[in-house]
TORLO-762618 format. One record per residue: residue number from 1; residue in one letter; x, y, z of N, C-alpha, C, O in turn. Coordinates in steps of 0.05 Angstrom, whole numbers, plus 5000, padded with zeros to 4 digits. Layout:
// residues N
[NUM, A, [X, Y, Z], [X, Y, Z], [X, Y, Z], [X, Y, Z]]
...
//
This chain:
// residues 89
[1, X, [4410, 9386, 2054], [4436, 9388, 2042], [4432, 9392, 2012], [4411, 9385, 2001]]
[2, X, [4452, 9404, 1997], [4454, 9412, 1972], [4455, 9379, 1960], [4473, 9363, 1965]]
[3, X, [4440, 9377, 1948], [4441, 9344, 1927], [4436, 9352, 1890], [4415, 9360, 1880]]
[4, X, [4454, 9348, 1880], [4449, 9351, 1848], [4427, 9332, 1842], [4422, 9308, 1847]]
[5, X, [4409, 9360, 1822], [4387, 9339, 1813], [4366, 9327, 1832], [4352, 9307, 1828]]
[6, X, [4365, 9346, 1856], [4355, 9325, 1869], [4348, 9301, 1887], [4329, 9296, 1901]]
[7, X, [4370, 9289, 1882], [4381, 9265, 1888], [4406, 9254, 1902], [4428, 9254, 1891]]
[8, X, [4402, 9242, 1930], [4423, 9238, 1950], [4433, 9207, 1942], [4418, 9189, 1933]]
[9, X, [4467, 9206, 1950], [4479, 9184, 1933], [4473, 9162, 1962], [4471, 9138, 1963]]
[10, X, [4472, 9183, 1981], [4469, 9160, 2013], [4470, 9187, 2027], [4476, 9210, 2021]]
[11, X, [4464, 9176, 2047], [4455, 9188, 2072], [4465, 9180, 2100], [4485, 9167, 2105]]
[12, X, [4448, 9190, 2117], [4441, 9178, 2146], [4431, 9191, 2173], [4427, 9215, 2176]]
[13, X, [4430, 9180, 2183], [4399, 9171, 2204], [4398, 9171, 2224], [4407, 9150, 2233]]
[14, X, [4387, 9191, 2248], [4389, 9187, 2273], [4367, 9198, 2284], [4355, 9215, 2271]]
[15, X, [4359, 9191, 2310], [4343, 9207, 2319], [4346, 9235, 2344], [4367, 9244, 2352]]
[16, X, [4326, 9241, 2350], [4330, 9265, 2362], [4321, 9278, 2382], [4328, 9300, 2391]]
[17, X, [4295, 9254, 2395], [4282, 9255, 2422], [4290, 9244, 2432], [4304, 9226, 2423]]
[18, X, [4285, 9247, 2459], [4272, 9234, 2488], [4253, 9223, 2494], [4232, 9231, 2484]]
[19, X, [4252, 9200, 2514], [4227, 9196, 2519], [4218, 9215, 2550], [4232, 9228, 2566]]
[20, X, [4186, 9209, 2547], [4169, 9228, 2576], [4177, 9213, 2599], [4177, 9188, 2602]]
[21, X, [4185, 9237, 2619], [4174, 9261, 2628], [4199, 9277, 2617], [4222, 9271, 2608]]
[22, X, [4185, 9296, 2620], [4216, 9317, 2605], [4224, 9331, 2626], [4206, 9337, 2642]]
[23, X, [4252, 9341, 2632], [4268, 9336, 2653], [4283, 9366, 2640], [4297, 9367, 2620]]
[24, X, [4278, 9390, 2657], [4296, 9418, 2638], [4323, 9403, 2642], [4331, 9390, 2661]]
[25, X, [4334, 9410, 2613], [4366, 9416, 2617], [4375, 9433, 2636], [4361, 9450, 2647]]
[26, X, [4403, 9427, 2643], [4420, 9452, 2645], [4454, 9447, 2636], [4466, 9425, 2636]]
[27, X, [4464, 9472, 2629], [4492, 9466, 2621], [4509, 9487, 2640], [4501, 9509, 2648]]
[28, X, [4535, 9476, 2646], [4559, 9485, 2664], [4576, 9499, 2629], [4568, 9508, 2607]]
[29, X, [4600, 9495, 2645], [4625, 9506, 2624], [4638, 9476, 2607], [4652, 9476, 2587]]
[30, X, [4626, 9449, 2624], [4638, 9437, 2606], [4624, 9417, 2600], [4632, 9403, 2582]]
[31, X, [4598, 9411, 2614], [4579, 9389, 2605], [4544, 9407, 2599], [4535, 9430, 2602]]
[32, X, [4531, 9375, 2589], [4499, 9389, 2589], [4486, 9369, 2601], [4490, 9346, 2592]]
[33, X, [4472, 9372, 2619], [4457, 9359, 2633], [4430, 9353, 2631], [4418, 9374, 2632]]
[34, X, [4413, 9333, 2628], [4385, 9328, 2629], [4382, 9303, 2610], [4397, 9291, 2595]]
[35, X, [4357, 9300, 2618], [4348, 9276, 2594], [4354, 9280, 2568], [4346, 9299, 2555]]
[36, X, [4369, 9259, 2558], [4380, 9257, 2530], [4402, 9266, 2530], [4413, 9251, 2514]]
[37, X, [4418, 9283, 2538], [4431, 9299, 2536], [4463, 9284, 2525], [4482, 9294, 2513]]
[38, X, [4459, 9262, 2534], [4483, 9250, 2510], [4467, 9225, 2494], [4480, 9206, 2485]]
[39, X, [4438, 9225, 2492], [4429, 9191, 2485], [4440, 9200, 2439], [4460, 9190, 2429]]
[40, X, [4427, 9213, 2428], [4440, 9208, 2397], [4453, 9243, 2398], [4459, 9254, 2376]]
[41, X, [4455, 9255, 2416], [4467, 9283, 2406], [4496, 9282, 2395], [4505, 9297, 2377]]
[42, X, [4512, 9258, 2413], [4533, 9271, 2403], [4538, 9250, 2368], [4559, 9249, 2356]]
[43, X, [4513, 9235, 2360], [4520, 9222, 2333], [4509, 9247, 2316], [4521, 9256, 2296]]
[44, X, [4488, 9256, 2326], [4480, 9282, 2307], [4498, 9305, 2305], [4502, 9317, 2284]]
[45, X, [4511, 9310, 2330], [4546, 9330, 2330], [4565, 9311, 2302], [4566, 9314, 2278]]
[46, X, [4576, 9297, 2316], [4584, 9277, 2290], [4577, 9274, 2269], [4596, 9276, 2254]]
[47, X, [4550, 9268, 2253], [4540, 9266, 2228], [4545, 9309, 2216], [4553, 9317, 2194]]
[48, X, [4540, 9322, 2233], [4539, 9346, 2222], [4567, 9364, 2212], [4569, 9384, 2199]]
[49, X, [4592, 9340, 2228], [4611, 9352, 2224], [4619, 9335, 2202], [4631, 9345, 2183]]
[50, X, [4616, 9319, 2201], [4624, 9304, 2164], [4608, 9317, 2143], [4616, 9329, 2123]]
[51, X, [4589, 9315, 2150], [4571, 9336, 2121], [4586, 9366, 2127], [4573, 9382, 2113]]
[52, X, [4601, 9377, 2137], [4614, 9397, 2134], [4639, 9402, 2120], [4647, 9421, 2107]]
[53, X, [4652, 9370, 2131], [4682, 9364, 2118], [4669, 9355, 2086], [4682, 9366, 2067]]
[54, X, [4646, 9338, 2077], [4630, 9328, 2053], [4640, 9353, 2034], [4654, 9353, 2014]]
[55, X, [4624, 9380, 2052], [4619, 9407, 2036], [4640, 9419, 2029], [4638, 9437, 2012]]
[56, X, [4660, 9412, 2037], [4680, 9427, 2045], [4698, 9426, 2023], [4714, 9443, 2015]]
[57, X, [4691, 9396, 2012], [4713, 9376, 1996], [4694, 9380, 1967], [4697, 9367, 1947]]
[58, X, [4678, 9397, 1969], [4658, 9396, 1942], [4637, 9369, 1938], [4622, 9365, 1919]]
[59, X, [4639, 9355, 1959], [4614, 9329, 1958], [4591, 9344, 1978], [4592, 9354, 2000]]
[60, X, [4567, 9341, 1955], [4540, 9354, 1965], [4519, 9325, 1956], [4496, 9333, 1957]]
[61, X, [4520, 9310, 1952], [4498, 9290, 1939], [4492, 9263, 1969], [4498, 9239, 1972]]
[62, X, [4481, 9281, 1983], [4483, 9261, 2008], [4461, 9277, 2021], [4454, 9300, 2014]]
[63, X, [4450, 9263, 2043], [4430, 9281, 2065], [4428, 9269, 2085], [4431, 9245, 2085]]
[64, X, [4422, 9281, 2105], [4421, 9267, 2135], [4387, 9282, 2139], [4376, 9302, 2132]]
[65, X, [4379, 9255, 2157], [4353, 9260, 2168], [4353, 9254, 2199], [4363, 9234, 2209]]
[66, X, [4346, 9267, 2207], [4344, 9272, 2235], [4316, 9263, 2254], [4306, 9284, 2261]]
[67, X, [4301, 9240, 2265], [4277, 9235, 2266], [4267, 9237, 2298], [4284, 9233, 2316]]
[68, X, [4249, 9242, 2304], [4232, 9239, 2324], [4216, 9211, 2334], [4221, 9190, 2324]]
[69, X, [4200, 9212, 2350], [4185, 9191, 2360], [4198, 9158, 2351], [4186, 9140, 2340]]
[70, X, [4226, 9158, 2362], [4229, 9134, 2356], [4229, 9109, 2375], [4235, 9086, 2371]]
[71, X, [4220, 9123, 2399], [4215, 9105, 2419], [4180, 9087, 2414], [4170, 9069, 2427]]
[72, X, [4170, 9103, 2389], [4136, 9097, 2400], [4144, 9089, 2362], [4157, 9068, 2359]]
[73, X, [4137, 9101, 2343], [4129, 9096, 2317], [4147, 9105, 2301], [4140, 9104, 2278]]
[74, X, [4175, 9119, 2305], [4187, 9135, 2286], [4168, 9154, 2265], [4168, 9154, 2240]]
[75, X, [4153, 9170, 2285], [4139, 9178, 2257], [4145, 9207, 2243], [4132, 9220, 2226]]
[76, X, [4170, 9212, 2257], [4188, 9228, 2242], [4195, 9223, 2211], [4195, 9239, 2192]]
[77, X, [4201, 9197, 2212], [4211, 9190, 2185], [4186, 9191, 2156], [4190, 9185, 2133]]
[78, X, [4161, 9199, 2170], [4140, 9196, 2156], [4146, 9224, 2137], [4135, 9229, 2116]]
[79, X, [4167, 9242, 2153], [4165, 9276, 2145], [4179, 9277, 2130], [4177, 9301, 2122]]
[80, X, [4203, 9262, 2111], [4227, 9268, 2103], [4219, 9286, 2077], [4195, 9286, 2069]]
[81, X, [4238, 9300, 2065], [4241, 9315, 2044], [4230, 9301, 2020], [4230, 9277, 2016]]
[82, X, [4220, 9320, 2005], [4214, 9306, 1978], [4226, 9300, 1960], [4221, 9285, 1941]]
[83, X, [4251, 9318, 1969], [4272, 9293, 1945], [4278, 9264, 1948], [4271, 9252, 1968]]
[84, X, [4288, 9255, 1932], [4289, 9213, 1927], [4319, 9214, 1939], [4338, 9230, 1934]]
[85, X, [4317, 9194, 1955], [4344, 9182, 1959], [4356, 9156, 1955], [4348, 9135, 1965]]
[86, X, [4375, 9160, 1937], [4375, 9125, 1934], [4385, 9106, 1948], [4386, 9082, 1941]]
[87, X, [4394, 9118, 1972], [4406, 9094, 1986], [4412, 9108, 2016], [4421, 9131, 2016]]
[88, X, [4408, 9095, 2036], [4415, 9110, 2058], [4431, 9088, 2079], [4424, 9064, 2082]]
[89, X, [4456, 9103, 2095], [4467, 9078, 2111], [4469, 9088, 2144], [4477, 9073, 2161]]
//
């Protein structure tokens, strides 16, 4: 996300896997089916549509991180961006 300077005023946090065995999706006309398929998707649908309405309104000083392996070590969060954030909720 666009952050002035650098620097996010807050944030937030979700993850983005599954755990093994992995199981193909499939989707109809009105659902999606398979492993995970509603476990954090629809907070990451949600988080993506506020940082839209954020953008929208001229607030850019925020970032969302999105993580992996959080069933074993989170060690997604080992990857985050190099910008500083000062506060994340």
């Amino acid at each position: 996300m666009c952050m002035p300077n650098g620097v996010a005023r807050g944030g937030a946090s979700t993850h983005m896997d599954t755990v093994p065995p992995f199981i193909e999706s499939r989707e109809d006309d009105d659902d999606i089916y398979g492993r995970g398929a509603c476990d954090a998707k629809g907070i990451i649908a949600a988080l993506i549509a506020a940082a839209e309405k954020l953008l929208e309104s001229a607030t850019s000083n925020f970032a969302l991180l999105f993580v992996v392996g959080e069933e074993k070590n989170s060690a997604g969060r080992t990857l985050r961006p190099a910008r500083r954030v000062e506060r994340a909720i």
